[in-house]
N, C-alpha and C positions, 0 to 999 in steps of 0.2 A: 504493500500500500504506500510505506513510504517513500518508493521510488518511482511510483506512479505519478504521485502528487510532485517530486522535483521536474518528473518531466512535462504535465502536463502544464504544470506551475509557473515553467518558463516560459519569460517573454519571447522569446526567439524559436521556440516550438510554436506555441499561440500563433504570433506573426506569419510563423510559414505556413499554419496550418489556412490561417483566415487569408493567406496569398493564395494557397493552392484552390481552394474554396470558390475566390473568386475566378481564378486562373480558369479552371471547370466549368464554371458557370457562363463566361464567355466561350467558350469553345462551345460550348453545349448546343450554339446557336449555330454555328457552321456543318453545312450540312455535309460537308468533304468529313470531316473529324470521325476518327473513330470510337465515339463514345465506350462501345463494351472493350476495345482493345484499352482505353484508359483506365478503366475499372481494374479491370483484371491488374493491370500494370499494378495500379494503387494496391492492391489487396497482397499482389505476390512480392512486388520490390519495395514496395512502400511498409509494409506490415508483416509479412510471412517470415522473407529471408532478413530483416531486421530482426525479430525474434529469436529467429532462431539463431544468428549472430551472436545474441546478448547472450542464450543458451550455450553454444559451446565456447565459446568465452570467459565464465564462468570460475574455471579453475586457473585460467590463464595469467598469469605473473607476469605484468606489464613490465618492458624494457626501462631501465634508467635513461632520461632523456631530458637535455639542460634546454627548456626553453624559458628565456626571461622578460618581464611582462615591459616592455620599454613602449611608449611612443613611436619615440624613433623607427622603429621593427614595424610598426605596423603603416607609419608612410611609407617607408621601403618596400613593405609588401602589396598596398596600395598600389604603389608606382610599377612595381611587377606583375600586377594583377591588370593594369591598363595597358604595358605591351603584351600579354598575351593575349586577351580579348583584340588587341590590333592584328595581333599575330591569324590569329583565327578570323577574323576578316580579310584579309587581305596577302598576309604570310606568306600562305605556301605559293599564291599566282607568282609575287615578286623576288621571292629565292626563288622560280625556275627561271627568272631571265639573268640571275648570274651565275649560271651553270651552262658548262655544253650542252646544244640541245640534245646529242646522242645520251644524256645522261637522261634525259626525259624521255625520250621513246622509248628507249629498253626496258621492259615493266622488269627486270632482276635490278638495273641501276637505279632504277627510280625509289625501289624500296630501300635502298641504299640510302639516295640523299634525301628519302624522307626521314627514315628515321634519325640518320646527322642533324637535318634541319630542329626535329623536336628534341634531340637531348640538348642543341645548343641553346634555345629557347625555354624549355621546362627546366633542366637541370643545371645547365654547366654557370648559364649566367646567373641565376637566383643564388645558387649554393655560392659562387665567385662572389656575388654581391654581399652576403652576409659572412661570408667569411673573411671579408676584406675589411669591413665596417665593423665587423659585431665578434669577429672571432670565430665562429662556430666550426664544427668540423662536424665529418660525416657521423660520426656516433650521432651527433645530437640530430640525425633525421634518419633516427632507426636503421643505418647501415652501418651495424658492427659485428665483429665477432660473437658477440654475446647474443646477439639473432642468429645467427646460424645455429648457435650451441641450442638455443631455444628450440629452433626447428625440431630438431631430433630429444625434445624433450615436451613441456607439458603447452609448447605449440602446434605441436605436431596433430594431436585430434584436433585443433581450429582448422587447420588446411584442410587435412583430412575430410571433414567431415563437410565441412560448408563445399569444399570443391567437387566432392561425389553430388552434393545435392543442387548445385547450380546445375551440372553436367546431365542429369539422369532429369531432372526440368527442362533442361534445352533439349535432350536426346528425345524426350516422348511429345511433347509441345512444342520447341524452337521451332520457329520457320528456317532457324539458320544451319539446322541439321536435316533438315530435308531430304539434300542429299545423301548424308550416311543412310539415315532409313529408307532410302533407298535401293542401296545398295550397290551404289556409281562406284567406290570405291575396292581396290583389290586389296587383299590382308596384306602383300607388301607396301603398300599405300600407307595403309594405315600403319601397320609397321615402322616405316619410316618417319612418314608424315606427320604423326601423332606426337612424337618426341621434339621432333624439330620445329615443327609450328609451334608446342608451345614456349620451346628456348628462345625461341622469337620474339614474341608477343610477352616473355617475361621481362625484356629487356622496352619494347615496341609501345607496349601497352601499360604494363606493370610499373616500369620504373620513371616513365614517364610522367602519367598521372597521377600517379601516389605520390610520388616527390614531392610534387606541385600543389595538388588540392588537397594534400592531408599531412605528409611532413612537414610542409612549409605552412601552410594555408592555414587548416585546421589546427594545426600545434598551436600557432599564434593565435589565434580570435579565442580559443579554449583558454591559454594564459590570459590572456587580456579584460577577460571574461570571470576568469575565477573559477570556468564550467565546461567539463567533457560536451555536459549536453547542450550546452549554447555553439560550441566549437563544431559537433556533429549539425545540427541545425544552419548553421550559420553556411557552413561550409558547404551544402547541398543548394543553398538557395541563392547562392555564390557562382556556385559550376553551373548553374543551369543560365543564370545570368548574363555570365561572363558568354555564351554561346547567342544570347538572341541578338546584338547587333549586326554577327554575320546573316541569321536569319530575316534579319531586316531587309540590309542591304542587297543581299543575292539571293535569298528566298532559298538557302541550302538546303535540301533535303526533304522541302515540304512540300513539295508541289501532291506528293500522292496522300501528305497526311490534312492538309489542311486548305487546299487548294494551290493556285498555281499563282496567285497572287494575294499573300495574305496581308491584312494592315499590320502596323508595328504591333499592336496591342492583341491582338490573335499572335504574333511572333514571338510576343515575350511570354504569353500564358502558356504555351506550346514547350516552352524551354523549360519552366516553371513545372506544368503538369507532366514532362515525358523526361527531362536531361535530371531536373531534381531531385524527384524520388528516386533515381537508380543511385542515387550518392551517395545515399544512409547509410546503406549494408555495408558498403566499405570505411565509411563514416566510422563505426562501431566499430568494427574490426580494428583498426587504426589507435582508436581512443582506449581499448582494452586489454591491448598487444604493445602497442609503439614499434611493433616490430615490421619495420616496410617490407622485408625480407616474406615476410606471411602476406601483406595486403598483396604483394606481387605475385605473388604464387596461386593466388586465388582470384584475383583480377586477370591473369595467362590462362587461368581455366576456364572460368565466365568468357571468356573472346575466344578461345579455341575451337570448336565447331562451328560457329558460323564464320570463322576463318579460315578455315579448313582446306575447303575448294578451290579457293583462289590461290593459297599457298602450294597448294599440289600442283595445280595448274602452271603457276610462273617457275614453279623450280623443277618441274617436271618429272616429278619424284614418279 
């Protein structure tokens, strides 16, 4: 009970919840929208696998982790929070033109300078920046030895068991598994493919965004805050945020969810009701572990099958 009441308690739950609410209720009205795929979304990533996050969690011995409550830290992270939302508007068009364009048509090199583009953007300059300024080293954003050692201790059932259960969710319900239950794939395929996509996407996906929206991001607004659950909150309505002015401007991605030309204010609900809720669970995981080393491992499993095809596809495995 009592931890109900700290969460419901807070203003920054409150806040999201009466964002999201709204956020819904505009959508509601678009007749493109997929209202039962929003539900569902709310129910399973919103509610389900938060849950059950907080459940095997539970026994888990958060990593020692210096973050200090400064001002300072949080323009910093302000002002890194404004070129990545630039980056994602605009980013990836203007790093392809100072690249060879052969590095752009080869879909093997391009997965190349995409992934350079995002560690140099998500990691190298944020960690550079407070490490120049503030001191900090990689311990303090859950990449230490003492996380490894974790893994193969009372971290080990979190990965475990949340990564079976995103997988065995995408594998019977994913649209992005499709093709496995299909059976497009041959056992050396997967054999291969199965190993390698995820070393990929642990590095692609995993170390990317965790870095960014939860060792850096979240660590900070939690200190600053005084609250895990102001920093998990906060930090969900943040990531979805930071996403709708490219949805503004270019309409990324929406033309099949929300029409082909949505207002800003349908763009931002959109980001709010679909980019936000998927941030919790990792959110949690993050705030209960400190250990990036696990949110990455479990972040490479959630993207795995519906990465799957294309990664087979381009490397020809």
């Amino acid at each position: 009970m009592r931890s109900s009441r700290n969460i419901f308690g807070n203003f920054w739950v409150l806040l999201g919840i009466v964002g999201y609410c709204a956020s819904l209720a505009l959508l509601w009205q678009n007749k493109s929208f997929g209202r039962g795929d929003a539900i569902a979304e709310l129910v399973i990533f919103g509610i389900a696998f938060p849950f059950l996050a907080w459940v095997a969690t539970l026994r888990a011995r958060p990593l020692g982790v210096e973050v200090r409550r400064s001002s300072g830290e949080i323009w910093l992270l302000f002002a890194c929070l404004i070129a990545v939302t630039l980056y994602l508007i605009w980013g990836a068009q203007l790093s392809e033109t100072l690249v060879p364009p052969s590095w752009i048509i080869h879909p093997r090199s391009k997965f190349f300078v995409g992934l350079i583009r995002k560690l140099i953007v998500f990691v190298a300059i944020p960690f550079l920046l407070f490490r120049a300024i503030f001191g900090y080293r990689w311990r303090d954003f859950g990449l230490q030895f003492a996380g490894l050692r974790a893994m193969a201790g009372n971290h080990l059932p979190v990965v475990l068991v949340l990564s079976a259960a995103i997988l065995l969710f995408q594998y019977f319900l994913g649209g992005g598994a499709a093709p496995l239950r299909r059976g497009e794939f041959s056992a050396s395929q997967l054999a291969i493919g199965l190993p390698l996509c995820f070393a990929w996407l642990f590095i692609e996906a995993g170390l990317v965004e965790e870095f960014f929206f939860r060792a850096l991001l979240q660590a900070r607004l939690a200190a600053w805050f005084k609250s895990e659950i102001s920093g998990v909150a906060l930090m969900a309505l943040v990531f979805g945020l930071a996403h709708a002015p490219g949805f503004i401007l270019r309409h990324a991605g929406l033309e099949e969810a929300i029409g082909a030309n949505p207002s800003p204010a349908d763009s931002i609900a959109y980001a709010i009701v679909v980019l936000s809720v998927g941030g919790i669970f990792f959110g949690i995981v993050w705030a209960r572990t400190k250990n990036l080393f696990a949110v990455m491992s479990i972040h490479a499993a959630t993207d795995l099958l519906p990465n799957l095809k294309e990664f087979v596809g381009i490397w020809g495995i």
